[in-house]
C-alpha positions in Angstrom: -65.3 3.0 -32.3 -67.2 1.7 -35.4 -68.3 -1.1 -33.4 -69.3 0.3 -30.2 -72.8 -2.0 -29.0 -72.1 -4.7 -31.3 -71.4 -8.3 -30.2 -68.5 -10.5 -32.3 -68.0 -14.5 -32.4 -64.6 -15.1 -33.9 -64.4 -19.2 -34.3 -60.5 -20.2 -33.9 -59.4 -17.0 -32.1 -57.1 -18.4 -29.7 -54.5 -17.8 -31.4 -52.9 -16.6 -35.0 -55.4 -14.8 -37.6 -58.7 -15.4 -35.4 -56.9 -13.7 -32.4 -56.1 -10.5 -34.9 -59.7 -10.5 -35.9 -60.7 -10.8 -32.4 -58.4 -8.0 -30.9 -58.6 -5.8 -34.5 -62.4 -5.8 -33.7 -62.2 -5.0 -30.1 -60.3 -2.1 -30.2 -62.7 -0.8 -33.1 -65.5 -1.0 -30.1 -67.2 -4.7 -30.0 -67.7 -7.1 -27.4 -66.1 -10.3 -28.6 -66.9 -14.0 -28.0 -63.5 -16.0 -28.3 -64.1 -19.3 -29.6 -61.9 -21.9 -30.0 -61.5 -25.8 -29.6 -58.3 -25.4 -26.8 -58.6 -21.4 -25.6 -54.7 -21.5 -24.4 -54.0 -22.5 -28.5 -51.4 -19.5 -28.8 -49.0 -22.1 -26.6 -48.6 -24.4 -29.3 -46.5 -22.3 -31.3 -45.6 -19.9 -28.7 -47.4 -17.0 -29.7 -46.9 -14.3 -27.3 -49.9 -12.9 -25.6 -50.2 -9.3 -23.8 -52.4 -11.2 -21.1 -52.9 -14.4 -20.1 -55.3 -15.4 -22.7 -57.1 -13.3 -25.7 -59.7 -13.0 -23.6 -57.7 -10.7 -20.9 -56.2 -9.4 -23.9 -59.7 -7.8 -25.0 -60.7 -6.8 -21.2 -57.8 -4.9 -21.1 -59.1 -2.6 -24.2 -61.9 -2.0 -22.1 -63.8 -4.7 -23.9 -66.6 -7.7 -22.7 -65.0 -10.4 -23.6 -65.7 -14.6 -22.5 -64.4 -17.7 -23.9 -66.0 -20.7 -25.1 -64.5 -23.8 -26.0 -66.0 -25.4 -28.3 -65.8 -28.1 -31.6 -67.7 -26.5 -34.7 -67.7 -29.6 -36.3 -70.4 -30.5 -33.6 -73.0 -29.2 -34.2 -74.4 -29.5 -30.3 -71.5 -27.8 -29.4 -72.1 -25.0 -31.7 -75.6 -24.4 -30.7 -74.9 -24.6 -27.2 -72.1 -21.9 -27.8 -74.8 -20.4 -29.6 -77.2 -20.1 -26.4 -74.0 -19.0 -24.1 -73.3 -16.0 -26.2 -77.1 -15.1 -26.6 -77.6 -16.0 -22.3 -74.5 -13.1 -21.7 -75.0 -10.8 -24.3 -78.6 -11.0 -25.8 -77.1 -10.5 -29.5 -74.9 -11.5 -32.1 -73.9 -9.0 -34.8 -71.0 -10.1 -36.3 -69.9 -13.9 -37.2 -66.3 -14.7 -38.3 -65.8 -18.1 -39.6 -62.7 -18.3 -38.7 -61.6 -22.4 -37.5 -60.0 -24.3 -39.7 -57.0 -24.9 -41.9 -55.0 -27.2 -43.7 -53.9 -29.5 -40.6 -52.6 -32.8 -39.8 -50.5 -33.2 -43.1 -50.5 -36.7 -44.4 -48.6 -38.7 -46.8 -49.0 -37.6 -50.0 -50.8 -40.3 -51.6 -53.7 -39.0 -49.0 -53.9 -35.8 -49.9 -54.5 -36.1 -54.1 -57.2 -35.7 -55.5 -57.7 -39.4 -57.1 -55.8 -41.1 -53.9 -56.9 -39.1 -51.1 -57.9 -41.2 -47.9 -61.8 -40.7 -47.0 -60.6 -40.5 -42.7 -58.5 -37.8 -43.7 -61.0 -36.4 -46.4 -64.3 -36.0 -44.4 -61.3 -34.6 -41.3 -60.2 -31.7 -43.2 -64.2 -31.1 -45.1 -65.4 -31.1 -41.3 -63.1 -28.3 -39.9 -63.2 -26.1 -42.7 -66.4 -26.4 -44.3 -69.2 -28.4 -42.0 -68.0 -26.5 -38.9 -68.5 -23.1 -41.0 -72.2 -24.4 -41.7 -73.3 -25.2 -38.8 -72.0 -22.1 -37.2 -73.9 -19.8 -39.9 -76.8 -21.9 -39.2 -76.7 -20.9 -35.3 -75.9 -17.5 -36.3 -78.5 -17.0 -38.8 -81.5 -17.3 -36.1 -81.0 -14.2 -33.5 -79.6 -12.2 -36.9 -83.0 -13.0 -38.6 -84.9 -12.2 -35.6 -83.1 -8.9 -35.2 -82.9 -8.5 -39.0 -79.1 -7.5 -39.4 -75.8 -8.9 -39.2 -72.4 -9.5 -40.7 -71.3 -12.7 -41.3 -67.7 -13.1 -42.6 -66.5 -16.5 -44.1 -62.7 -17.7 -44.3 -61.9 -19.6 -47.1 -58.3 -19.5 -49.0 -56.5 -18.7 -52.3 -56.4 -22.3 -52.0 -60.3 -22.5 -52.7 -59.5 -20.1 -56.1 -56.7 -21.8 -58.1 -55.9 -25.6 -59.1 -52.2 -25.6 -57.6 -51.7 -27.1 -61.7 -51.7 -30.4 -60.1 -53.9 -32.6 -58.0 -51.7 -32.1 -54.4 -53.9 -31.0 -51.7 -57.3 -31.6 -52.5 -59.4 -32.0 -49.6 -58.4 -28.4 -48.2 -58.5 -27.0 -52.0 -62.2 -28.3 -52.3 -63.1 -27.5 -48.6 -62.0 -24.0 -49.2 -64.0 -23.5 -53.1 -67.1 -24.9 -50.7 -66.7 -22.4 -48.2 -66.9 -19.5 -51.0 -69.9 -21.3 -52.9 -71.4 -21.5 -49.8 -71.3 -18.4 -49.0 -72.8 -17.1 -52.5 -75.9 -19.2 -51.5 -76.5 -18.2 -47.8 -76.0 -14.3 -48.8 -79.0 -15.2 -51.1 -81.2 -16.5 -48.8 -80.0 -14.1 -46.2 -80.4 -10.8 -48.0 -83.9 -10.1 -47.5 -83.2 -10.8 -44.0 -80.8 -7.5 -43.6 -78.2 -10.1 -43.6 -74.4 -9.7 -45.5 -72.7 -12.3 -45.7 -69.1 -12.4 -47.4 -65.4 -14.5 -47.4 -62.3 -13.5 -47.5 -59.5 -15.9 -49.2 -56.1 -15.1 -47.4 -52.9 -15.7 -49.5 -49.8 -16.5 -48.0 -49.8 -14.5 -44.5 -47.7 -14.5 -41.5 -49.6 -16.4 -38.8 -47.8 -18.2 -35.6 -48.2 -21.3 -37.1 -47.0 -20.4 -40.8 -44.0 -19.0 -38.8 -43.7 -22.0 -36.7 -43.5 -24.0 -40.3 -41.1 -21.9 -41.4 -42.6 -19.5 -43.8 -41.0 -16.8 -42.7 -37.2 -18.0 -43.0 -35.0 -18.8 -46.5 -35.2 -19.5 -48.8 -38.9 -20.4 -48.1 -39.6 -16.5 -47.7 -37.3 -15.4 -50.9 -39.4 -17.9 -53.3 -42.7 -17.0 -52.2 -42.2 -13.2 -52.1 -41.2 -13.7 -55.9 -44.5 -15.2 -56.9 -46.4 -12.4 -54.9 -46.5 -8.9 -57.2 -47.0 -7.1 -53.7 -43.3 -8.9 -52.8 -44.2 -9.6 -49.5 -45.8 -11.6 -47.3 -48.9 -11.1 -45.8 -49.5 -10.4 -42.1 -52.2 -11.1 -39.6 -53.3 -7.1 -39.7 -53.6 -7.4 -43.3 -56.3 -9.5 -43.3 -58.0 -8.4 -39.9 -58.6 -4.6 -42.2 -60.4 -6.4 -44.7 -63.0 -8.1 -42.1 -63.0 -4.5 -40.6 -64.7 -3.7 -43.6 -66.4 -6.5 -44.2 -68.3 -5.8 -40.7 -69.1 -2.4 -40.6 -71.0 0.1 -42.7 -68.8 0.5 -45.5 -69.5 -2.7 -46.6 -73.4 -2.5 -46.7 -74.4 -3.1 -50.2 -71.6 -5.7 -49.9 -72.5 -9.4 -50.0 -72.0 -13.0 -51.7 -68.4 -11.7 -52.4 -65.2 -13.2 -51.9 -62.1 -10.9 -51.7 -59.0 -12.5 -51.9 -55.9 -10.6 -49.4 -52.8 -12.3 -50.9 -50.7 -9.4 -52.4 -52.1 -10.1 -56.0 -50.9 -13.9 -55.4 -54.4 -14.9 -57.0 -54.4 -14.2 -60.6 -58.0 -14.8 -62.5 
């Protein structure tokens, strides 16, 4: 119970990675905040739930638990999610920036880096990057008044490495944002008693990768070959990294980004 007393926002946790952070962290001890923009988004790629919804899922540990839904690209939205979570719980310890993802796949010549299409452009910099912002700016204001707090960024191996060609920019450059970004707030935020820190997940087993087919062949076969661990990554994998990104073994921990891909990432 590492977390017994502390309150956790996960943005995106209805479902997939967000819902393992959500439910890794709750059974560690914290109350958690589910955020995300549809709170029954574990139907859309029929992601079995022990409950009803994440948020019975977490009661059922024994855990405080409400939902919000909510748009972090809005940035109303997020400060009136902001003012709910401060209204039921008077405090915010823990932030995971979790919303996002490479979504809405376009055509091709959308999605390079000299042809991409500015609606679909500023789409995917909104969900991944802008959303993250504004929600660390919401964040940042009852963790500097109580001076301490964990703030966890996700970003991708996508934000780390070129792809050797210009396919899939906008999420590529969204992603390298997220981790510069968080270099800069940990700066500002470290006098504060604030960490802040980003994990970059590789290829991982979510309900939507498996939905995609990630998980099938010969789709599963070629990636496991590039990835010196030989597998592929699972939801748990990741949530144990923000497990220690969040609690006291990680206190003279911040401005980092750790990638969790299996050795995928090579620098």
């Amino acid at each position: 119970m590492k977390l017994e007393g502390k309150v956790a926002l996960i943005t995106g946790s209805g479902r997939g990675l967000g819902r393992a952070y959500a439910l890794h962290l709750g059974r560690l001890g914290a109350d958690v905040v589910v955020n995300d923009i549809v709170l029954e988004a574990a139907k859309e790629y029929d992601e079995v739930l022990t409950a009803p919804t994440v948020m019975d899922e977490l009661r059922a540990i024994g855990r405080r638990s409400i939902g919000i839904q909510a748009d972090v690209t809005v940035k109303a939205d997020v400060e009136a999610m902001m003012q709910q979570v401060l209204d039921e719980f008077g405090r915010l310890d823990i932030l995971v920036n979790n919303a996002g993802g490479a979504l809405r796949h376009p055509h091709d010549r959308a999605n390079t880096a000299s042809t991409a299409h500015e609606d679909y452009y500023r789409y995917i910099m909104d969900i991944n990057l802008t959303g993250t912002i504004w929600c660390c700016q919401a964040a940042s204001v009852p963790m500097k008044a109580q001076r301490s707090g964990k703030i966890v960024n996700v970003s991708s191996q996508a934000g780390m490495w070129s792809g050797k060609g210009g396919g899939g920019m906008p999420y590529k450059v969204a992603k390298a944002g997220v981790i510069q970004y968080t270099r800069i707030l940990a700066a500002e935020l470290g006098p504060h008693g604030i960490n802040v820190n980003c994990i970059a997940p590789g290829f991982i087993l979510s309900s939507r990768a498996i939905a995609g087919g990630r998980g099938q062949s010969p789709t599963k076969e070629e990636l496991e070959a590039q990835i010196p661990l030989r597998r592929l990554g699972v939801p748990e994998d990741c949530a144990k990294v923000v497990e220690f990104l969040v609690t006291d073994l990680s206190d003279y921990v911040t401005g980092q980004c750790i990638p969790v891909c299996g050795g995928f990432v090579a620098f």
